[in-house]
C-alpha positions in Angstrom: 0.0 0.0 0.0 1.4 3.5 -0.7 2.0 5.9 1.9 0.3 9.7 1.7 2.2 12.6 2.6 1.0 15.9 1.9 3.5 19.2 2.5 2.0 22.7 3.8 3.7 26.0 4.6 1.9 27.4 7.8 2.2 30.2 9.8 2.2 31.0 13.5 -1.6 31.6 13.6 -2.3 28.5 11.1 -3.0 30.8 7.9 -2.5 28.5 4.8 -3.5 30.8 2.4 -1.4 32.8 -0.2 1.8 31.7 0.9 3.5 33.4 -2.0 2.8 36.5 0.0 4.9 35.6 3.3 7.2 32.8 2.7 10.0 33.3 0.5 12.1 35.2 3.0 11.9 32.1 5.0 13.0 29.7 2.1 16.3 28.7 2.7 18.4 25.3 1.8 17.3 23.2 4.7 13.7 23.6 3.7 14.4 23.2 0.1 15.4 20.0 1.2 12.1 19.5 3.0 10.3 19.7 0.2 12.4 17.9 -1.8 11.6 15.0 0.6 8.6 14.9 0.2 7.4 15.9 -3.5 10.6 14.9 -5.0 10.9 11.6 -3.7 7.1 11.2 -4.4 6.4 8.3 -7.2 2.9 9.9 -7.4 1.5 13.7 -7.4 -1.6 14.1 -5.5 -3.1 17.6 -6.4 -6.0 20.1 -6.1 -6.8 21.8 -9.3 -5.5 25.5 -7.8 -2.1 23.9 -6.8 -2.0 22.3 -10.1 -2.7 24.9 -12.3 0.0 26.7 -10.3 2.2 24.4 -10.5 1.8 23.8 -14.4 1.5 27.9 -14.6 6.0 27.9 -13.2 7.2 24.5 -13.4 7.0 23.4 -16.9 8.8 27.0 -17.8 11.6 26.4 -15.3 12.7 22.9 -16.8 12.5 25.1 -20.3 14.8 28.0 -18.9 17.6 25.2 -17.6 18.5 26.9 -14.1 19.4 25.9 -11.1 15.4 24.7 -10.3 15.2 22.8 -13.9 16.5 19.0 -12.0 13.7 19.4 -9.7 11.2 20.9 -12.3 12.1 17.8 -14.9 11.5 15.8 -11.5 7.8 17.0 -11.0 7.4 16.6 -14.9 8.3 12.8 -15.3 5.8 12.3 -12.1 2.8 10.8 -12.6 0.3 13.5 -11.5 -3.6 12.8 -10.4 -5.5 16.3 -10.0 -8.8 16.1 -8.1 -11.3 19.0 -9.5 -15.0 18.7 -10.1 -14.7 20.2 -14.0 -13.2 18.3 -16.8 -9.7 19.6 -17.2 -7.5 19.5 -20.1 -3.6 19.0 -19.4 -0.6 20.2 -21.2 2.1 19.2 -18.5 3.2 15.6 -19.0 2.1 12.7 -17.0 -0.8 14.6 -16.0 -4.2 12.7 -15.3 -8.0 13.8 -13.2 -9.2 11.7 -10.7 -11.8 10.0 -11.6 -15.2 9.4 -8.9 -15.8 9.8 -5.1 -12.7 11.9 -3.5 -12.1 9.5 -0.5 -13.1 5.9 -2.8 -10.7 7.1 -5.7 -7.9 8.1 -3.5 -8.2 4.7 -1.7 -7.9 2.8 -4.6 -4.7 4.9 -5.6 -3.3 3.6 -2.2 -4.1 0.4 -2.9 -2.6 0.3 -6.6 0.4 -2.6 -7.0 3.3 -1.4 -5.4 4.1 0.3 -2.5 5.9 4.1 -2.7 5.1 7.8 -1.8 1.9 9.7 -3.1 3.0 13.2 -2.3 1.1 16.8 -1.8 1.6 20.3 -1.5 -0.8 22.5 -0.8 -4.3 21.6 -2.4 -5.9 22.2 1.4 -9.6 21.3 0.9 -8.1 17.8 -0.2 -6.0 17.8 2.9 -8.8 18.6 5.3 -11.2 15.7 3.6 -8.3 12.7 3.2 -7.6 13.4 7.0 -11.2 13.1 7.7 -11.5 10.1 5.9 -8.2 9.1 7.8 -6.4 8.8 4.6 -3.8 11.0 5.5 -0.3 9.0 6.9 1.9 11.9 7.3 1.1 15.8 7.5 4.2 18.2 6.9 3.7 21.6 8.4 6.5 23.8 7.8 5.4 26.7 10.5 6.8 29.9 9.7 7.6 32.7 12.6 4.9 35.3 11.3 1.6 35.7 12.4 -0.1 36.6 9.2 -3.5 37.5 10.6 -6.0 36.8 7.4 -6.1 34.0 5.4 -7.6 30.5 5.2 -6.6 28.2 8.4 -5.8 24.6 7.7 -8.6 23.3 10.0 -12.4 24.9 10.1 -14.0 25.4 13.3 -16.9 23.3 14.5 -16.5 20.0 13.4 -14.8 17.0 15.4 -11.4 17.1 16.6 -8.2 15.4 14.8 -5.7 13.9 17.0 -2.5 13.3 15.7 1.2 12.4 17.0 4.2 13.8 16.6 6.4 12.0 14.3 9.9 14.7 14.1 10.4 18.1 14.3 13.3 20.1 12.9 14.1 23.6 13.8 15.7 25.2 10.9 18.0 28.5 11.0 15.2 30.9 9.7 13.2 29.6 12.9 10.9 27.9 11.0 9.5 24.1 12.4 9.8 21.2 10.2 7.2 19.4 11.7 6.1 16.2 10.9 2.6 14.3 11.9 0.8 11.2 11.8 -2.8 9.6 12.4 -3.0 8.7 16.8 -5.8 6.9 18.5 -8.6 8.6 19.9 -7.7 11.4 22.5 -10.2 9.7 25.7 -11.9 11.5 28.1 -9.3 12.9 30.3 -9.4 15.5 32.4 -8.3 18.3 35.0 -8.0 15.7 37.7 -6.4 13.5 35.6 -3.7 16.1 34.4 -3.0 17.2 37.8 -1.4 13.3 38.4 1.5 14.8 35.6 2.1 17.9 37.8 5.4 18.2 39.9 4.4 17.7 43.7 5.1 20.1 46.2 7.4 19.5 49.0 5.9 19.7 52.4 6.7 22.7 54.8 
């Protein structure tokens, strides 16, 4: 079975939104390799149509030009890439395919394709939100940047049952941003105050 990743820049107060606004003074070469981890070692592209068309909109161009970025822009070109969108698309990037059906039974047959391997994400966050509802997510990369940005979508929307998830790594890179990595955890229980308080350093009599 293949393993999901998906890849987010994030700030301090979880905007998601318009990153190209706020976080290239952050990019640096230790989270160039973050991403390279996890969309160019990915044998499969999982995309919303936005971050596609984005994507197709720069990459494609950059393998053209032959600059530093064209290894890693031939990379994302030879990968096999499923958008998910509602409207029928036409590609002109290579290797480019929609996803065909139901969101959560499409994407769990692409798991289950022969082999095992890496479907990778960037971005695309209404896809995020529903493959980590549907528990389909393995691994969430948040890359949280030191800024509050203060408008913008947030990753998670208010009001509907909590997520939890464990801590797989974290990295602390020189710019201050966290390279943090998570995963699916059981259910959080019932605890509470009382139960907390059992954690809590006891006081030394008088």
């Amino acid at each position: 079975m293949k393993t999901i990743k998906a890849g987010l820049f994030i700030s301090l107060d979880g905007v998601v939104e318009a990153p190209d606004q706020w976080h290239f003074p952050y990019f640096n070469d230790e989270m160039g390799a973050a991403v390279d981890a996890t969309l160019g070692a990915a044998d499969v592209l999982l995309l919303g149509r936005k971050t596609y068309d984005s994507f197709a909109g720069a990459w494609p161009d950059r393998e053209a030009a032959g600059g530093d970025d064209a290894p890693f822009a031939r990379k994302l070109g030879d990968t096999r890439k499923v958008v998910v969108s509602r409207q029928r698309l036409q590609f002109t990037w290579r290797n480019s395919e929609q996803l065909r059906g139901d969101l959560v039974e499409a994407v769990t047959a692409l798991k289950n394709e022969p082999g095992d391997g890496t479907i990778g994400m960037s971005g695309s966050v209404s896809v995020v939100r529903q493959l980590l509802d549907a528990g389909l997510l393995d691994e969430l990369h948040l890359l949280v940047h030191p800024i509050a940005v203060r408008r913008g979508m947030r990753l998670f929307d208010e009001g509907l049952p909590p997520i939890p998830l464990t801590l797989i790594s974290s990295q602390v890179f020189q710019t201050g941003v966290l390279n943090l990595v998570y995963g699916p955890a059981g259910p959080g229980g019932n605890a509470t105050y009382e139960d907390a308080k059992a954690h809590l350093p006891s006081t030394p009599e008088q």
